[in-house]
C-alpha positions, 0 to 999 in steps of 0.5 A, spaced: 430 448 445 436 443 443 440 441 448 447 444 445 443 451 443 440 451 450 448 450 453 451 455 448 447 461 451 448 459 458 455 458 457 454 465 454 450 469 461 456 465 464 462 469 461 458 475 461 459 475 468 463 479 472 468 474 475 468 475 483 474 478 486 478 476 492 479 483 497 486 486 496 490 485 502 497 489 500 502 489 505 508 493 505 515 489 507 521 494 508 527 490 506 531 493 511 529 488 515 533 481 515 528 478 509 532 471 509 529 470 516 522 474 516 521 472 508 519 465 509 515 466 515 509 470 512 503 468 512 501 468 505 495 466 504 492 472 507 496 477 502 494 478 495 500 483 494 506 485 497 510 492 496 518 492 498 519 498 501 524 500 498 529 502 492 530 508 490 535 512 485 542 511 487 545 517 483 542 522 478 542 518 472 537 514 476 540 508 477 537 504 482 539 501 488 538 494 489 538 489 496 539 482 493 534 479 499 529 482 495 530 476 490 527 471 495 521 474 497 519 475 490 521 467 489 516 466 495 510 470 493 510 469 486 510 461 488 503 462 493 500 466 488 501 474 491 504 479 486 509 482 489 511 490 488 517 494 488 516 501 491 519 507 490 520 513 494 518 513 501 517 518 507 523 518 509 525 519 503 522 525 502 525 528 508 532 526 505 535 533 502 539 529 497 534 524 494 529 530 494 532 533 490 535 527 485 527 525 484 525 533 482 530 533 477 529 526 474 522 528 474 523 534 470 521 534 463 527 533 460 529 526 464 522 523 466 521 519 460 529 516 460 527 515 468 520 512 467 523 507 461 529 506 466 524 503 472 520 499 468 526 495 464 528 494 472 522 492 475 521 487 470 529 485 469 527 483 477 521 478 476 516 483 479 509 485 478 509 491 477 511 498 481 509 502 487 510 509 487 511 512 494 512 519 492 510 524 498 511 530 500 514 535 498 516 529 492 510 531 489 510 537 485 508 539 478 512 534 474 509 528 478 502 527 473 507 527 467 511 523 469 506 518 471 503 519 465 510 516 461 510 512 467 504 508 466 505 507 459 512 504 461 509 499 465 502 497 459 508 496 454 511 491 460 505 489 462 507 491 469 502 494 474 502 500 476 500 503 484 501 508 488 501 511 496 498 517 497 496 521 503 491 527 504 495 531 508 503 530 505 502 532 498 496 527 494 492 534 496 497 537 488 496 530 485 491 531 479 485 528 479 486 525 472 492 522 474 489 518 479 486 514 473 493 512 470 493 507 477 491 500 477 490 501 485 491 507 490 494 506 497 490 511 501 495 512 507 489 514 512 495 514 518 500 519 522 495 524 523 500 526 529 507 523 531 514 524 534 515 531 530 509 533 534 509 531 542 505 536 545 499 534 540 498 527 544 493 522 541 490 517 537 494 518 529 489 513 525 482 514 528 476 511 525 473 517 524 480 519 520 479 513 516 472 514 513 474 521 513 480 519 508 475 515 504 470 520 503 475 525 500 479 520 495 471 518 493 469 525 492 476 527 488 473 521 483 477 515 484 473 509 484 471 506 490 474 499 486 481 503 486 481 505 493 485 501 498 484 503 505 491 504 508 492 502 516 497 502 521 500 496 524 505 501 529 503 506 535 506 512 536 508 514 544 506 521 548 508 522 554 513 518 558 512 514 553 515 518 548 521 516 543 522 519 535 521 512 532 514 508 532 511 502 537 510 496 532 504 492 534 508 486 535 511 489 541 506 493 545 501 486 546 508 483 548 509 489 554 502 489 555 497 484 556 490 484 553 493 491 549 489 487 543 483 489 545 485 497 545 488 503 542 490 506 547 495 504 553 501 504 557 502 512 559 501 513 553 502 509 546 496 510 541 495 505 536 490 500 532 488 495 536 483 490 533 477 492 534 479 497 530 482 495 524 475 489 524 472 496 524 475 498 518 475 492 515 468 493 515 468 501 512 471 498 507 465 492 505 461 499 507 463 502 501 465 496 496 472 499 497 478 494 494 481 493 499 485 494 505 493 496 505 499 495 510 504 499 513 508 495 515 508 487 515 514 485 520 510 490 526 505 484 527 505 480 532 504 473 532 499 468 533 492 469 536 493 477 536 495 478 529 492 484 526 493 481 519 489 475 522 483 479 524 484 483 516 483 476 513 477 474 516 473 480 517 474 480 509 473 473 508 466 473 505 466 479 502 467 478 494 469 484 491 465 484 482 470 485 478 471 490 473 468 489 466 472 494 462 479 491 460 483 491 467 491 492 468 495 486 469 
């Protein structure tokens, strides 16, 4: 065989093959933090996308609010090579009467299409990837899958990327099954099994088993295990004489208790994801070709040696996900 028709067909094979596609690490960044300072001190050869959490509708025309520090961390993630999102909604927001009800109303058929037209020109007016919609709740009613379906549309036509945050028990369980398939990647928060809002169910609120249980059921629902990113908690939550109404970043129980790290359970009584766990989750997702794992939230790490990021790195460092062979979303 001649030497050009011989490298011909062999840059053929090699074109038809799947490009090998580095695990997602997606990493949310709430900007209520003081991002000038905590922007320029995140490790961003670990991540693969960061979600900034978050602006919302700012009035009923669906106006967005905006935090000019967002600007930065777009800066630094585009300048390491990580795609940055916007995200929109959020827990809290869901509890928030006023914000619940402006998002059931531009959510309706009659403004939908002008909202979802309206965030798509935003997230690109500001430099972002694409947009993360952290709806939940009660947030998520009839209206959510046709607006998702314009929504999508919306970000294709601006090439923007499009996810999700979805929770089993908060409202994913009224999330259609074929609006699962208008995201690039889901978010699957498998966290805050209990909590604050429950004292007296004291105990762990995002156990192992809580995880596969998570996985297998979004899975089951048809989503592919290549949209799948497994959401885990970088936070604890106190019962007891530990209690309080807000969460214990990672960052401060290995600082209050030594060699906390290697639990996930401690002091009397705060309960959380030490490492052994999240290495364990890490592996759950290499069990099932996952896409990957997710982050609420970054600025709970600790630093150092006790990073949980740093386990989340390494224990998917020789995983390499194929990549898929259809026509993939920017």
């Amino acid at each position: 065989m001649k030497p050009l028709i011989l490298l011909a067909i062999l840059l053929t094979i090699i074109r038809a093959e799947p490009v090998a596609e580095r695990p997602k690490v997606v990493a949310y960044v709430p900007n209520w933090n003081d991002l000038a300072t905590f922007a320029p001190s995140i490790d961003y050869a670990k991540v693969t996308h960061l979600n900034v959490a978050f602006e919302n509708a700012a009035n009923d025309s669906g106006d967005m609010s905006w935090n000019p520090s967002n600007a930065l961390l777009v800066k630094l993630a585009k300048a390491h090579g990580v795609k940055v999102l916007l995200s929109i909604g959020g827990g809290s927001a869901s509890g928030d009467k006023a914000l619940l009800a402006r998002y059931g109303a531009l959510l309706d058929k009659d403004h939908r299409a002008a909202f979802a037209a309206k965030l798509a020109r935003f997230v690109r007016q500001h430099d972002f990837d694409g947009l993360d919609v952290d709806l939940e709740g009660p947030s998520i009613t009839a209206d959510y899958g046709p607006f998702i379906a314009i929504l999508r549309r919306e970000c294709d036509s601006r090439k923007l990327m499009l996810t999700a945050a979805l929770s089993r028990g908060y409202g994913g369980d009224r999330v259609p099954d074929a609006t699962l398939r208008e995201f690039d990647f889901i978010n699957l928060m498998a966290y805050d099994a209990t909590g604050p809002w429950n004292p007296k169910a004291a105990g762990q609120h995002a156990s192992l088993e809580m995880a596969e249980q998570t996985v297998a059921y979004w899975l089951k629902r048809g989503l592919p295990k290549e949209k799948a990113v497994l959401g885990v908690p970088f936070y604890g939550y106190g019962f007891g004489p530990a209690f309080k109404t807000r969460d214990y970043p990672f960052g401060e129980i290995v600082r209050q208790y030594p060699g906390a790290e290697q639990t996930d359970r401690t002091g009397d009584t705060i309960y959380y994801n030490g490492k052994p766990t999240i290495r364990a989750k890490c592996m759950l997702v290499r069990k099932h070709s996952l896409a990957g794992i997710m982050i609420w939230s970054l600025d709970s790490d600790a630093t150092g040696e006790h990073s949980l990021l740093k386990v989340i790195a390494e224990s998917l460092a020789n995983e390499v996900q194929p990549a898929s062979n259809g026509n993939p979303k920017p």
